[in-house]
N, C-alpha and C positions, 0 to 999 in steps of 0.2 A: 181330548177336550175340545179340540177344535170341529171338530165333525160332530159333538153333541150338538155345541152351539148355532150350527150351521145347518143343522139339517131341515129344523121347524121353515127357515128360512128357503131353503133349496125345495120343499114340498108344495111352497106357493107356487099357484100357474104362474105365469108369465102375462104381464096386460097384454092382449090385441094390438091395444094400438101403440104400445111400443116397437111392438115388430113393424107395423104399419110405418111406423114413422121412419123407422131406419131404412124399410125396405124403399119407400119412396125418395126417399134421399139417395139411394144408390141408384135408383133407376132417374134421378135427375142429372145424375153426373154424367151418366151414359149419354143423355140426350144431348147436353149441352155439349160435350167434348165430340158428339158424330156433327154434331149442326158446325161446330168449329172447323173441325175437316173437311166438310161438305163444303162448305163457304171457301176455303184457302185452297182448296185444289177444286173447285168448281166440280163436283160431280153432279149439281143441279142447278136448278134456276136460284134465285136470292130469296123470291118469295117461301117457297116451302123451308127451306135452310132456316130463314128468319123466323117463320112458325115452328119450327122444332124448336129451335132457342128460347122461344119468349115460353115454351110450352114449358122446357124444362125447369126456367125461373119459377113457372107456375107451381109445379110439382116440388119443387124445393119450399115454395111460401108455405105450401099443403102440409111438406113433414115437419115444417115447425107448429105449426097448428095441432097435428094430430100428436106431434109430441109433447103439447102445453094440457095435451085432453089427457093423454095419460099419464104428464105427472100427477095432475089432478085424482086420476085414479089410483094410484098406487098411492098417494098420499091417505086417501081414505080407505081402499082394500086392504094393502100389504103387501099386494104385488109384485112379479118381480120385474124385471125389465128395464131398471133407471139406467142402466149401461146404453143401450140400443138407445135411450132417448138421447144423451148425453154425445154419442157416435152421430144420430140423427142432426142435431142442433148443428155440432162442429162444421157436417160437410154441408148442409145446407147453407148456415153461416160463412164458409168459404165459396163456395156458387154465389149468394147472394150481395159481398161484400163490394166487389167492382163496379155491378150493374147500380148500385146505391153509391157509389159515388160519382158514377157519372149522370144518375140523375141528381147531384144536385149541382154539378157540371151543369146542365143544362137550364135550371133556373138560375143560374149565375151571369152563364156567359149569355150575347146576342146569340140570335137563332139564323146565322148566316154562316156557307160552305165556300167563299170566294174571297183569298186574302193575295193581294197584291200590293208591293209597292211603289206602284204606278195606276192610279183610279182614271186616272185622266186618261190614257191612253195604255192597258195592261196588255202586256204582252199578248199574242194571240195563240188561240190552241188551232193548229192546221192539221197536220197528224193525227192529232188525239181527236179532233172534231169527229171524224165519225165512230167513235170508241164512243160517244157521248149522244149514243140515238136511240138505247135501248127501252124497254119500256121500263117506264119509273128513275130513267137516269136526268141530272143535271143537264141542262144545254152549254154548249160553247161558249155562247154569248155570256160575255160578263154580266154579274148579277146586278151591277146596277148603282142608282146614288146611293138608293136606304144603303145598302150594304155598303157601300165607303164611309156614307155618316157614322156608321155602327163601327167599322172597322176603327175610325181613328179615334171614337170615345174610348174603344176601350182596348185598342193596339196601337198606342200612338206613337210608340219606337217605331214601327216599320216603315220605311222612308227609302229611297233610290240609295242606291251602293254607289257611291263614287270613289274609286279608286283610281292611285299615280300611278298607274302601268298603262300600258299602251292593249289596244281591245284586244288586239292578236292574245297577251299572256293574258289579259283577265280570262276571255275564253278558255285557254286550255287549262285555269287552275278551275275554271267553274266545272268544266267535264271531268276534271281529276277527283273534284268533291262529289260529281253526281255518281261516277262510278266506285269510290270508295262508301258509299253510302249504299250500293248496288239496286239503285233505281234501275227500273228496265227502261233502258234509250229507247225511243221510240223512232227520232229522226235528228240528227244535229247537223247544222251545216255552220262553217265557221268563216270567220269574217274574209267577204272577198269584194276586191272593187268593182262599180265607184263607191256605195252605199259604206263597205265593210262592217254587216250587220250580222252578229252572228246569233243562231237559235240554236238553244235545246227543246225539244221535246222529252217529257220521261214522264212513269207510274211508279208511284211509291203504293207501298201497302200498310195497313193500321197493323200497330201490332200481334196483336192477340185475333182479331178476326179476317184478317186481312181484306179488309176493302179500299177498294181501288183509289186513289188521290191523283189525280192527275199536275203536271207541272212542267210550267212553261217558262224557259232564262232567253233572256234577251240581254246581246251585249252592244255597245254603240260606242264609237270612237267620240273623245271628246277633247279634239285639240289632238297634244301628248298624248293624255289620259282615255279616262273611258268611263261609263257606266254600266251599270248592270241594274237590271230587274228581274224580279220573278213572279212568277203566280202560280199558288198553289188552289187547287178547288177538287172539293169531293164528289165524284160522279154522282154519288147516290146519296139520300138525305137534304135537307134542309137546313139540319143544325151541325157543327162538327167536330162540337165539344171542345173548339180552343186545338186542337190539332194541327190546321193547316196553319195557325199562325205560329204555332210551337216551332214546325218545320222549318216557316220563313226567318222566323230569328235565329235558328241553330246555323242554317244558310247563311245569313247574315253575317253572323260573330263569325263563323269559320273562314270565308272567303275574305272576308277584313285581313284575320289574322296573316292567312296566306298570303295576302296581298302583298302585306306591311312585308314578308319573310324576302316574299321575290324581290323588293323594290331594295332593302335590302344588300344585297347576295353581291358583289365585288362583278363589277363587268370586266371578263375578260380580255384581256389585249394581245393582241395578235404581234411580236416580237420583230419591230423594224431593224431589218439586218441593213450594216454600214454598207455604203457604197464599196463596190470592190475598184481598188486603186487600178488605173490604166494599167496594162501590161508596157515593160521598159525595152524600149525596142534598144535595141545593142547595135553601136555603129559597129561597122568593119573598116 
């Protein structure tokens, strides 16, 4: 009964552009997931990388397209193929789902790659400076007022880390959090006199595509106490979709927390043994 019913069905061609559509969809995945490799292990420049990527988006917008033409078709033929269009939609609708959220990331957030909390005087990239020379990358140089006006409209938590430890531990809990976060060090020297200023240098990577964020701790004794700052800025781009300040705040909250943990923590004491009683000299 079943294969009667099914056959009239099963004897229809197949639409074109159903196949079309699925097959473009798989060939967007391919593109996208080689530009991702290509990009995180560097086997080329960024530009070509970046054109394989936007290409693959492209070919993804194309299989929903070609799959909306031959629902239309099957709708009026009888065709077969709504499986392939339905396979189409999904995977393209997953390639296309991120990239549509961060554009609208991007009409949200300002269009600035340089978050510090320190505008006035942000730590400095020395190290990283000439990691920041290639063509189409960020310069060194801090991005500027606009970019601190924009910063504090609309990150206006991020503010200088003051903590009650002395700069010596801030430091070593700030490299404790840079390497459990396994940022690549780039250079760290730790506080030494008279100044006792201590710097990190490190690169963090974006998750998914890894591009490079550069970032700068700077720690300063204050009194007791101590400060810290940091600056996080994206070598490459203009806008950075709220990223580097994600970073600074997660930096933030953590090094607090630690902070608070070490200050804390029972100072040990070193056990004053009693004088030992004269020896009793013994007449004869």
């Amino acid at each position: 009964m079943a294969r009667r019913f099914s056959a009239p069905y099963q004897s229809e061609p197949v639409s074109s552009l159903a196949s079309w559509a699925r097959n473009l969809a798989v060939f967007a995945v391919v593109a996208v997931v080689v530009s991702i490799i290509i990009l995180r292990f560097g086997f080329l420049e960024m530009k070509p990388a970046l054109a394989t990527f936007f290409g693959g988006l492209g070919i993804a917008a194309l299989s929903i397209l070609f799959g909306l033409a031959g629902f239309a078709a099957i709708w009026q033929n009888g065709s077969r193929g709504m499986a392939r269009i339905l396979l189409a939609f999904l995977i393209a609708g997953a390639i296309l789902a991120y990239p549509a959220y961060l554009g609208l990331q991007y009409r949200k957030l300002p269009a600035i790659h340089d978050i510090t909390t320190d505008p006035i005087d942000p730590p400095r990239f020395d190290a990283l400076a000439r990691l920041r020379t290639g063509d189409g990358a960020n310069t060194a140089v801090y991005a500027g007022l606009y970019s601190a006006e924009q910063q504090r409209q609309f990150y206006p938590d991020i503010e200088p880390i003051e903590l009650e430890i002395s700069a010596d531990r801030a430091y070593a809990i700030a490299l404790q959090l840079v390497n459990k976060r396994k940022w690549l060090v780039i250079d760290e020297r730790a506080p030494q006199p008279p100044r006792r200023i201590g710097r990190i240098e490190a690169v963090a990577r974006s998750p998914i595509m890894g591009f490079r964020e550069d970032i700068a701790i700077r720690v300063v004794p204050d009194g007791d106490d101590s400060r810290v700052d940091i600056r996080s800025a994206s070598r490459y781009f203009e806008s950075d979709l709220g990223s580097n300040a994600a970073r600074v705040k997660k930096f933030i909250d953590d090094l607090n927390t630690a902070a608070d943990a070490d200050a804390l923590k029972p100072v040990k004491k070193t056990p004053v043994m009693p004088p030992k009683a004269p020896a009793k000299t013994v007449k004869k």
